[in-house]
SEZAKE-269956 format. One record per residue: x, y, z of N, C-alpha, C, CB in turn. Coordinates in steps of 0.001 Angstrom, whole numbers, plus 500000, padded with zeros to 6 digits. Glycine has a CB too. Layout:
SEZAKE-269956
XYZXYZXYZXYZ;...
//
This chain:
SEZAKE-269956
212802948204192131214155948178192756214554946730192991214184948986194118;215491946366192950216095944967192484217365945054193490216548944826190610;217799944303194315219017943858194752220119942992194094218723943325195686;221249942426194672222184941871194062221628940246193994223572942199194816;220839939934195275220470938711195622218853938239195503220955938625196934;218293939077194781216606938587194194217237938684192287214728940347194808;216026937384192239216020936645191731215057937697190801215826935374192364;215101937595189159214601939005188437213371937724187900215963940137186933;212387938357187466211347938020186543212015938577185364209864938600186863;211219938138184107211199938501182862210672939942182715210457937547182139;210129940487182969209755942145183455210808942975183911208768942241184683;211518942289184886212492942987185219214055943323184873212406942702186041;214096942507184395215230942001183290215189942583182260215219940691182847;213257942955181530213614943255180048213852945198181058211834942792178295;213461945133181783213735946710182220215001946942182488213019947199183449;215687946553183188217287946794183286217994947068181893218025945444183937;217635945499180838218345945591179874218010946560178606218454944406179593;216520947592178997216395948529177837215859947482176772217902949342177386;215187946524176652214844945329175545213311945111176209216082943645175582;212287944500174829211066943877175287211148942718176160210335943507174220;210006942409176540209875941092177356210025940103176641208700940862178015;209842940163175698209639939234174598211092938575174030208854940062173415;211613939589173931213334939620173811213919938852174741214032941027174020;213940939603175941214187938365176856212961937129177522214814939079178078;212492936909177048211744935594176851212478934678175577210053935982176466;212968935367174535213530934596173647215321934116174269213408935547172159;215532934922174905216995934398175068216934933372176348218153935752175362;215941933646177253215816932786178249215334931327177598214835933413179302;214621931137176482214377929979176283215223929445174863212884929910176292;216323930275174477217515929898173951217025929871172061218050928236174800;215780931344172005215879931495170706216694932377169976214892931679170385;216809931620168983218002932195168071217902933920167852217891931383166439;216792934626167362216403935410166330216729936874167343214663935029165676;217720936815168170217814937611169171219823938042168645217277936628170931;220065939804168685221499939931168554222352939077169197221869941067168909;223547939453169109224620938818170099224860939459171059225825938573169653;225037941060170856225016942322171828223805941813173140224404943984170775;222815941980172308221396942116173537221523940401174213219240942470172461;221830939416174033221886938745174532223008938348175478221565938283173878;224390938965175092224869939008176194224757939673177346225600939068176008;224258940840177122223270941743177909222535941321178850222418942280177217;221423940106178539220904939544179377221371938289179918219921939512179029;221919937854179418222894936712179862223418937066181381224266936599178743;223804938325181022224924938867181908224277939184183021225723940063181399;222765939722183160222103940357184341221945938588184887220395941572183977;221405937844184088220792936695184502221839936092185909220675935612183059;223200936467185261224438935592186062224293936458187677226447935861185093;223658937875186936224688938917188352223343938480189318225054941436188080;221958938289188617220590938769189628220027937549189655219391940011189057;220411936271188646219797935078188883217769935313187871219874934915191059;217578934372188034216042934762187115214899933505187902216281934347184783;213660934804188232213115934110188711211765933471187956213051934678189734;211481931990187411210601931655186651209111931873187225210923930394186312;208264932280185897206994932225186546206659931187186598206063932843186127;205885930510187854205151929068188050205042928226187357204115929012188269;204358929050186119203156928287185609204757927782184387201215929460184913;204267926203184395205562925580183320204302924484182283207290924247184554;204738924174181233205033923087180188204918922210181072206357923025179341;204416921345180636204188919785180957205442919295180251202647919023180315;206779918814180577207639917662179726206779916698178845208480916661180779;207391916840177782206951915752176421206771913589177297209070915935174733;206405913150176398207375911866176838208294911207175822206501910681177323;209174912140175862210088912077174951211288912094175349209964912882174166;212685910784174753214107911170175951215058911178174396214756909433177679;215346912562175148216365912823173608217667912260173998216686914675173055;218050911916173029219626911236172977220071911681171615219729909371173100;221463912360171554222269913191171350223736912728171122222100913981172287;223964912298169607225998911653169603226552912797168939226601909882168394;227675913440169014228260913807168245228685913461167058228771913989168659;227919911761166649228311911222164922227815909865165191230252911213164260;227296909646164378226439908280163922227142907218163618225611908417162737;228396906411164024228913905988163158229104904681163579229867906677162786;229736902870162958229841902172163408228648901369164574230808902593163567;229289900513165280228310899899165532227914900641167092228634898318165396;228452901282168057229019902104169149227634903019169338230583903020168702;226848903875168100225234903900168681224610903373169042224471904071168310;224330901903168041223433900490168102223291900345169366224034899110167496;224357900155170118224704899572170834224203900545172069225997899174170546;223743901744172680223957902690173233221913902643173175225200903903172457;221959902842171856220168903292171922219598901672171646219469904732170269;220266900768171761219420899309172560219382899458173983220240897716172351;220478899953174630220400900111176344219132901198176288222130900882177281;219313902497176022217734903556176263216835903074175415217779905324175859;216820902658174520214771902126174515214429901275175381214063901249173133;215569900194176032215255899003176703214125899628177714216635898246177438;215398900850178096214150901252179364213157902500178816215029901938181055;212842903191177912212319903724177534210909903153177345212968904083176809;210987902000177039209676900934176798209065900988177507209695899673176699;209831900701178886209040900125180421208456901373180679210110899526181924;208579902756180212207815903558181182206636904415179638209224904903182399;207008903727178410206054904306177425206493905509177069204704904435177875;207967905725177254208607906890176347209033906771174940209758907316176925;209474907693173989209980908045172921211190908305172796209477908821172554;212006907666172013213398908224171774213774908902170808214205907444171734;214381910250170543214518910838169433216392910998169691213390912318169292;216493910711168459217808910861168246218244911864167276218279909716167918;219722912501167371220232913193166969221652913016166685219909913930167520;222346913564165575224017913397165042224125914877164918224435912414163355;225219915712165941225629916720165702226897916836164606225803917144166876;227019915325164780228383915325163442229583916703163697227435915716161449;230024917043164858230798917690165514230870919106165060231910917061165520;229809919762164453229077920707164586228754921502164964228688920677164618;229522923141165578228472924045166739227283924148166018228968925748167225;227113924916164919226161925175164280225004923989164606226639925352162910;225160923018163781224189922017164480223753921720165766224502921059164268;224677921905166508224538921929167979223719922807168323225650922141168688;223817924220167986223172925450168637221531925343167966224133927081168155;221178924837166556219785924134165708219393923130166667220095923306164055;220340922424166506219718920658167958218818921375169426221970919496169175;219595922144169896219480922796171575217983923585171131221165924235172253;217805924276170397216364925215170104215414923950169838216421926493168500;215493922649168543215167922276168829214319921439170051215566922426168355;215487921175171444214845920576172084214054921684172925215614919616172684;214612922620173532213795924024173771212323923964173687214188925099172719;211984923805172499211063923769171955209829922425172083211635924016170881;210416921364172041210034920120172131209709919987173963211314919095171398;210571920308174399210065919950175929210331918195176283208142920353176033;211375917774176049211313916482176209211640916156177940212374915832175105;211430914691178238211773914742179803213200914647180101211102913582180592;213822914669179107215275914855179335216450914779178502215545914141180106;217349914532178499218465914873177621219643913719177974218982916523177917;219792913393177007221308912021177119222388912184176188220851910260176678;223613913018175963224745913585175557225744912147175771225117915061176489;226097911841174194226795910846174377228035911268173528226073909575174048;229427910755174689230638910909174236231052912555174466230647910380172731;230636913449173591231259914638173314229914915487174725231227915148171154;230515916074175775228999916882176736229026918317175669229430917491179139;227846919097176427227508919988175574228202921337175864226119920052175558;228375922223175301229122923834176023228398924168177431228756925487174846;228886924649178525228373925735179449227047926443179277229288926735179440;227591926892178207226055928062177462224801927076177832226037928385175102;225077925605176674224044924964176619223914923792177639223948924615175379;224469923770178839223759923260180168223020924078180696224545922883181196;223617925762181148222396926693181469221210926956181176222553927511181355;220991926924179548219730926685179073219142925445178855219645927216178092;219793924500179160218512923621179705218066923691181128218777922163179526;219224923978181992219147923956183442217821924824183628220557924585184222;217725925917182836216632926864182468215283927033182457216710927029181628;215304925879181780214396925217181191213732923931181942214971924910180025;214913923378183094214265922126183766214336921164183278213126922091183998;215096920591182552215364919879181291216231918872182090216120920781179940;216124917595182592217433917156183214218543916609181541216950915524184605;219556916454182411220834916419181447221793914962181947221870918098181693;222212914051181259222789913065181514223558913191180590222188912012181673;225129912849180688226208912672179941226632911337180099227190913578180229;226631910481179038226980908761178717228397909078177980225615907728177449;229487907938178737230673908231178337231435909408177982230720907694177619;231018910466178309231902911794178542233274911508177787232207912127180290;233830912581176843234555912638176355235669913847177067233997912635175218;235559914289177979235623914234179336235175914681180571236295914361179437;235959915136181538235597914893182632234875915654183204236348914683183207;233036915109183683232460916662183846232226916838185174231075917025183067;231588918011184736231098918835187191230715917788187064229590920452188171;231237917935188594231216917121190011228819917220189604232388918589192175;228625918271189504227233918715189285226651917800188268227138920212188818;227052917670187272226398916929185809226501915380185872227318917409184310;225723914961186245225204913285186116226092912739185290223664912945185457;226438911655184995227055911047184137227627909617184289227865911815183878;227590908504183350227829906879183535228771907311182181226220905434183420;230100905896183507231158905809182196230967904156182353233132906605182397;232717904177181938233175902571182345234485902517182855233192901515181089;234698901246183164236083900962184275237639901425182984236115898502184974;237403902204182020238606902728181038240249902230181642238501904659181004;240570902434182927241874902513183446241765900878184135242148903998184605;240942900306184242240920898898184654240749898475183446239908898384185676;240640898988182520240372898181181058241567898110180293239274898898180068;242289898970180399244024899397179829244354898500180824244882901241179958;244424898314181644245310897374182906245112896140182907245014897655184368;243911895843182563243513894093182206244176894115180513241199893618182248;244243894855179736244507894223178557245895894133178401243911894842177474;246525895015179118247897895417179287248857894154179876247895896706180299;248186893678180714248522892606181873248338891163181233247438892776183273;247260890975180503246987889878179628248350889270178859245913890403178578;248491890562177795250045890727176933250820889895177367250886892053177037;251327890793178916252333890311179595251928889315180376252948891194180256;251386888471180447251234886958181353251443886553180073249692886321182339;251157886485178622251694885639177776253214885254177566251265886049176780;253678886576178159255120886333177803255434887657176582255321884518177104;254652888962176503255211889578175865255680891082176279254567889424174957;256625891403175864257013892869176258256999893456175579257956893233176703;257543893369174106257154895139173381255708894403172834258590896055171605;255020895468173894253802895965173552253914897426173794252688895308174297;252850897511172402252347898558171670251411898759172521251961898396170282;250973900393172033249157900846172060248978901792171217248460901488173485;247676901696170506247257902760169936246018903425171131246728902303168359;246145904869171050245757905746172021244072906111171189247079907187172243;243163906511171657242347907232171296243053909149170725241340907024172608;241487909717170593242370911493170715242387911766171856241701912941170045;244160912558172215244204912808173753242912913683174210245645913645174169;242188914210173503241791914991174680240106914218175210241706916887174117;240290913257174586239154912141174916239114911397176469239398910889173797;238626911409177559239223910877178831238665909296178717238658911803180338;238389908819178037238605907225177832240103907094177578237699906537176477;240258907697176297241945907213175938242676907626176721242643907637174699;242881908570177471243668908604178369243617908063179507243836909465178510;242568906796180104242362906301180988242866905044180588241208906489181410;242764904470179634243616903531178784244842903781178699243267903428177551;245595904871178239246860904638178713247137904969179959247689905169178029;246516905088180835247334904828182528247331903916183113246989905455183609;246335902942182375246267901550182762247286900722181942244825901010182567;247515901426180535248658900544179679250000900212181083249468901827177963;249938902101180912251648902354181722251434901810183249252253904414181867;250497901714184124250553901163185459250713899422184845248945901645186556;250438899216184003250751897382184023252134897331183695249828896291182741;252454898181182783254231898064182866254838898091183915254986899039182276;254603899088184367255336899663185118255507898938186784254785901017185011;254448897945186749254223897097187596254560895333187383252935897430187794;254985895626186240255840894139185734257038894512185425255301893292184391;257611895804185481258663896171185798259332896049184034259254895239187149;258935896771183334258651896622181478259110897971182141256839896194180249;259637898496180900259748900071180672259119900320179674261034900683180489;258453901649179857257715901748178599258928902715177411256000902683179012;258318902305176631259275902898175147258685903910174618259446901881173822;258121905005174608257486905676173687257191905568172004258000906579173920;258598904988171393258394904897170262256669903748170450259978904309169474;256452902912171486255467901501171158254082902638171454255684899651172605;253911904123171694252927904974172027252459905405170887253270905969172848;251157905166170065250993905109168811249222906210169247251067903145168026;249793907135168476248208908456168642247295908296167284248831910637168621;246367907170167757245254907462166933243900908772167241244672906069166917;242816907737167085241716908792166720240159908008166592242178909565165123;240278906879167359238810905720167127238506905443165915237358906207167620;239485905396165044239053905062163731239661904091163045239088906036162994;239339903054162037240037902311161603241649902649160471238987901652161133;240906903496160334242206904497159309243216905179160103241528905903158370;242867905254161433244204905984162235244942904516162820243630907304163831;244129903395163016244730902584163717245376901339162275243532902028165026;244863901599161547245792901246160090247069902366160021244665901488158430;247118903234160282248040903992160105249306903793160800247592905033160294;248884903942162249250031903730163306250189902385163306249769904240164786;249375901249163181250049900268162807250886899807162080249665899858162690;251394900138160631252079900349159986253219901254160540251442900628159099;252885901876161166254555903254161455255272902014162894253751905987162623;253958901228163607254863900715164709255453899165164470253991900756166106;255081898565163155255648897171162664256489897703161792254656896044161999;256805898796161263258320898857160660259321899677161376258325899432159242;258903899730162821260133900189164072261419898974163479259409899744166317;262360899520163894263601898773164432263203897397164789264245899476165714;263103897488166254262268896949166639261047896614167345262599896755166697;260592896078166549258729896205166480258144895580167099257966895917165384;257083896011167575255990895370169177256038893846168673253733896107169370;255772892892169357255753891864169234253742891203169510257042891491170213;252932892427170559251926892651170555251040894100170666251814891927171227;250235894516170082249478895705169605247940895921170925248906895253167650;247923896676171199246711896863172108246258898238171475247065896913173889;245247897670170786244359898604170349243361899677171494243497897709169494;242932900569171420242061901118172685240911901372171990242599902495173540;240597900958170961238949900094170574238893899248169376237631901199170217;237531898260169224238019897811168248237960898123167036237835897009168275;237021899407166303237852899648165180239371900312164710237134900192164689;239898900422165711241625900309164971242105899308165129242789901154165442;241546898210165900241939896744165775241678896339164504241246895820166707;240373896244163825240390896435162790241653897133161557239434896917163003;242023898075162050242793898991160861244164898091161308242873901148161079;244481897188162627245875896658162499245920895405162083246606896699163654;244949894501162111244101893634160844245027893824159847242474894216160289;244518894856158995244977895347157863246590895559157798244243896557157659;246567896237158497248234896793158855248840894937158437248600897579161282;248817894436159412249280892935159384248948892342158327248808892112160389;247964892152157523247826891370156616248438891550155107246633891272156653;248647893592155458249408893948154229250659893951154266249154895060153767;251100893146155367252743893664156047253229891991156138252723894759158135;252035891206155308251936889009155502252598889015157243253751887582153823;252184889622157795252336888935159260250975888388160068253016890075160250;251341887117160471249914886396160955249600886877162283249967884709161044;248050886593162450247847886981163886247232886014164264247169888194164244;247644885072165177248529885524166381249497885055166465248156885399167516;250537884291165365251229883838165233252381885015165064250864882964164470;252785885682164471253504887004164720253168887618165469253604887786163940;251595888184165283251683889351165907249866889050166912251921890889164499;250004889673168185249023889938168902248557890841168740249120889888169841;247216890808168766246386891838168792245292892034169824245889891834167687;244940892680170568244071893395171486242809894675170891245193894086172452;241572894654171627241231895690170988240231896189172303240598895374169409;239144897102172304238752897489173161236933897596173038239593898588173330;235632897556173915234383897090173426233809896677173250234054897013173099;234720895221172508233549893850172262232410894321171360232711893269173841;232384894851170551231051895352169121230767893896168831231747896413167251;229679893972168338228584892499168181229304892144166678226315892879168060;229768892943165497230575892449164856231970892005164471230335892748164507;232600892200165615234135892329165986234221890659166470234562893719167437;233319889901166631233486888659166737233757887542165618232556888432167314;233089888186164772233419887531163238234694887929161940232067887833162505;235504889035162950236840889054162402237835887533162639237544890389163157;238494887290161525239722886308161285240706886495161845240181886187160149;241579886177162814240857884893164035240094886295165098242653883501165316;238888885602165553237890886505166282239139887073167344236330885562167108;238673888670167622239456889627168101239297888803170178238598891610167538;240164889299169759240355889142171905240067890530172152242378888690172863;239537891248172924239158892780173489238374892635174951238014893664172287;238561893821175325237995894176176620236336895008176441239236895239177385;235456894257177085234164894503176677233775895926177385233201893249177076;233529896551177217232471897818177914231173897673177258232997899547177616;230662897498178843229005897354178870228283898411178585228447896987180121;227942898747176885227890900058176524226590900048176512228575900535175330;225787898684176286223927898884176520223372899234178048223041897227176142;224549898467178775223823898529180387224399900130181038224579896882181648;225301900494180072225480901728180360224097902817180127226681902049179542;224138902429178639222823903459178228221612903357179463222014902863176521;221276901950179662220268901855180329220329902430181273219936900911180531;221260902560182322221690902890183455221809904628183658222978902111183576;222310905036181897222192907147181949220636907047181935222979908448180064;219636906479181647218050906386181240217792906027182560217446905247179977;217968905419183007217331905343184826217467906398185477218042904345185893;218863907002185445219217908306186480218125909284185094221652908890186784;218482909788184325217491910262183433216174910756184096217199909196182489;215431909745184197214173909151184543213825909650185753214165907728184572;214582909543186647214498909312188142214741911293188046216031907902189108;215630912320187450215860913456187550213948914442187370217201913657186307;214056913236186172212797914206185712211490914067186463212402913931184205;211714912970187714210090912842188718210398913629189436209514911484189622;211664914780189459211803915561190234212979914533191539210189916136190587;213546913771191743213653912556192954215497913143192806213026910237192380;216535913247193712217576912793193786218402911830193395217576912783194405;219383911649192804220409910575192289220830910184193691221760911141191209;221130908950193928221970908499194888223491908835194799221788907167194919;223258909010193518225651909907193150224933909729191869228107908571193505;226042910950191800226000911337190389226771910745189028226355912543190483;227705910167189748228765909422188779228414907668188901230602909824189399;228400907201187673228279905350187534229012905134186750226986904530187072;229871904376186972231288903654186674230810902113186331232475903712188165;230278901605185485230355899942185204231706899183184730229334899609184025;231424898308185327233099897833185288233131897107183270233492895987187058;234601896472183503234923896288181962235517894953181680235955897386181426;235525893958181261236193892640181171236505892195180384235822891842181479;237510891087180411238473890602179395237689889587178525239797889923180080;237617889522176977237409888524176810238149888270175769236310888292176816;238301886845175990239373886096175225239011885199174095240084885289176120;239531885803172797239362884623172082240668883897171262238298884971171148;240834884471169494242069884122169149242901884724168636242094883397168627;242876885961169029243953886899168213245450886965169424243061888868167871;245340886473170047246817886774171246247118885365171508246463887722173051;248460885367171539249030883961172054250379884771172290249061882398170845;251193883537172617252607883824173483253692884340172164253303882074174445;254518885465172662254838885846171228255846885282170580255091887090171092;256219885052169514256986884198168584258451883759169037257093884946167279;259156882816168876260554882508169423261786884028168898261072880692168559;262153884057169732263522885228169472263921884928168145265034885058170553;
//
């Protein structure tokens, strides 16, 4: 006999649900080879009666998985130099993974780690479904989300960066030169970086008393081919930005291009801004001006809280915000005479 408020064993569960133990032993530890029927089945008791684990657990691997939704550019490099940094100091393993935006892969990745037992989990950019926080939660698995693509429970750990102080310093830069139509290219809206970037675009306007134009609101996609794109649609406006604020730097990159196929100089026509600071974005013609996010001391910093989940110990907060700064080199100057 079972109440609403005890907590079921695996015995009791496979009895309610008419299924072996075994069955539900496989869905509790998130194996595939189980229906969709019978697993929502148990899914469902799990939510109403809660599940109570037997004692006896797995030793965690020493292993810290880290997890991108796509391999691409320099924006990993940069991410898994911050987690080995500290991975070293305590004699862990890093295994990495590209879901390449994937459920399928995603739902292969998650059994994977299931299986592996690592001491924890680091989700970068894109967090994982509901489904698959429960089954790690399940499992004991701590979970860290690096740069969230967006905004997660108040519950789920997670290090960003200062995004809306980063739109506001680059925004503000522009305009102490002396320029007003400024542009931006946006990330994808439903990304909460890019949209933290443009509230910092529009609070610097809107605080130098600029109106913003929509036509200068240009919807990329973090890519150099979207920010080649809208660059081109916003230098043959009427009239056209006089400076470009990229919201990272490969579409700074793609307005590079835009400009060079359009013979307008930078920074002599046209300003350019970008967002990141990438270790190769310095050796673009004339080296990019952008706003840096500390994307290694970030990593390091999801790998500490990481670390600290899996000795069993409390976070001091759950959310880490590292700030973001301007750096200046030669792509922006004061914009061209009327």
């Amino acid at each position: 006999m079972t109440t609403e408020s005890s907590p079921l064993t695996i015995a009791q569960l496979a009895e309610l649900a008419g299924v072996s133990t075994a069955t539900v032993s496989k869905v509790v530890n998130g194996r595939s080879e189980v229906s969709a029927e019978t697993r929502a089945t148990v899914e469902e008791l799990i939510r109403r009666h809660g599940y109570r684990r037997q004692r006896r657990r797995s030793t965690p691997t020493g292993l810290v998985e880290l997890v991108f939704h796509a391999l691409e550019g320099d924006y990993p490099v940069e991410i898994t130099k911050g987690v080995a940094q500290v991975a070293r100091q305590h004699d862990l393993t890093v295994g990495i993974s590209d879901l390449r935006r994937d459920p399928d892969a995603a739902d292969e990745w998650l059994e994977g780690v299931l299986r592996r037992r690592p001491s924890g989990v680091i989700a970068v950019f894109s967090g994982l479904t509901e489904p698959q926080h429960e089954q790690l939660a399940r499992r004991e698995i701590p979970l860290v989300l690096l740069d969230p693509a967006d905004a997660p429970a108040r519950t789920i750990p997670s290090v960003g960066a200062g995004n809306w102080n980063g739109g506001l310093t680059a925004t503000r830069h522009l305009l102490e030169l002396g320029h007003r139509r400024i542009a931006i290219i946006t990330g994808p809206d439903n990304a909460l970086a890019s949209r933290a970037r443009l509230d910092g675009y529009r609070t610097a306007l809107d605080m130098a008393g600029v109106p913003a134009d929509p036509a200068l609101i240009g919807r990329g996609d973090f890519l150099i081919e979207g920010g080649l794109a809208e660059a081109h649609r916003l230098l043959r406006l009427p009239d056209p930005p006089t400076a470009i604020f990229a919201t990272n730097d490969g579409q700074a990159i793609g307005v590079y291009h835009a400009a060079h196929q359009l013979d307008l100089r930078i920074p002599a026509d046209l300003s350019v801004i970008g967002f990141d600071d990438m270790p190769s974005i310095r050796w673009t013609i004339p080296p990019l001006t952008t706003i840096r996010q500390p994307l290694t001391d970030m990593a390091a910093a999801a790998t500490t809280m990481l670390l600290t989940l899996a000795q069993g110990e409390p976070l001091p907060q759950n959310r880490v915000e590292l700030a973001t700064e301007l750096v200046v080199r030669e792509s922006t100057a004061p914009p061209p005479p009327a």
